[in-house]
C-alpha positions in Angstrom: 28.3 -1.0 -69.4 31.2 -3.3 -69.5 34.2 -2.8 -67.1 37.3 -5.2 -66.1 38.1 -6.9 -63.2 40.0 -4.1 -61.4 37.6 -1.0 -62.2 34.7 -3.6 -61.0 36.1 -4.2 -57.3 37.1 -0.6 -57.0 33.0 0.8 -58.1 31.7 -1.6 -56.2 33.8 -0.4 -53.3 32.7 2.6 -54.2 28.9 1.5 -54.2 29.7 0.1 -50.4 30.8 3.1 -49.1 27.9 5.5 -50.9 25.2 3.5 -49.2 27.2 3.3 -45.7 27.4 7.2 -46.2 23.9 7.3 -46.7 22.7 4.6 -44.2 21.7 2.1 -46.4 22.5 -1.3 -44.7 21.2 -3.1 -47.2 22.8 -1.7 -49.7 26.4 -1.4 -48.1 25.9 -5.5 -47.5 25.2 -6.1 -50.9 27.8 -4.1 -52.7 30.4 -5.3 -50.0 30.2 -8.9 -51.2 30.1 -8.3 -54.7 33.5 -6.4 -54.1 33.9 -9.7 -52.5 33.4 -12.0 -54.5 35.0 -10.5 -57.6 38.6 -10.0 -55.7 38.0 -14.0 -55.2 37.0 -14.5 -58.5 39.5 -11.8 -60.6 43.5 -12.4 -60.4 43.7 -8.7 -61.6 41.2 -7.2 -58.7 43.6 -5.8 -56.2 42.3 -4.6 -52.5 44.7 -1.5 -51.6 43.3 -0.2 -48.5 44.9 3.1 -48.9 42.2 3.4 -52.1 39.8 1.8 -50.1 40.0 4.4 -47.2 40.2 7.3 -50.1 37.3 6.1 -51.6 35.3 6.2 -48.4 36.6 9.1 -47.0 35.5 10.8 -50.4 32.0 9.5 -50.0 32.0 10.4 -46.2 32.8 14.2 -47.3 30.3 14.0 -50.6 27.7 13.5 -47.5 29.2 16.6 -45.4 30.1 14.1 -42.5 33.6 14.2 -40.7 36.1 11.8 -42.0 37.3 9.4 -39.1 34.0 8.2 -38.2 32.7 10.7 -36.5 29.4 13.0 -37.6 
């Protein structure tokens, strides 16, 4: 599968907040910096946090916990 620089950041993201949901540390680390490193690495990779925090809060209610932090 081949996707640009902006769809990258945003499933990796994506892949960070799945494995926070689902308590994978490992996981969350890993796809954290290779959101990372391809906002470093990509002029077209922005970080909106407003799509961040959607994207989590999705994930958080895809698992059934409370968005806000709280279980």
């Amino acid at each position: 599968m081949q996707i640009d620089e902006f769809e990258a950041y945003y499933a990796a993201q994506r892949l960070a907040a799945r494995a926070r949901a689902d308590g994978l540390s490992g996981e969350f680390l890993h796809w954290t910096k290779v959101a990372a490193e391809v906002a470093r690495i990509s002029p077209r990779a922005n970080m909106n946090l407003a799509s961040v925090q959607a994207i989590v809060d999705e994930e958080l209610r895809r698992k059934g916990k409370t968005v806000g932090g709280a279980r």
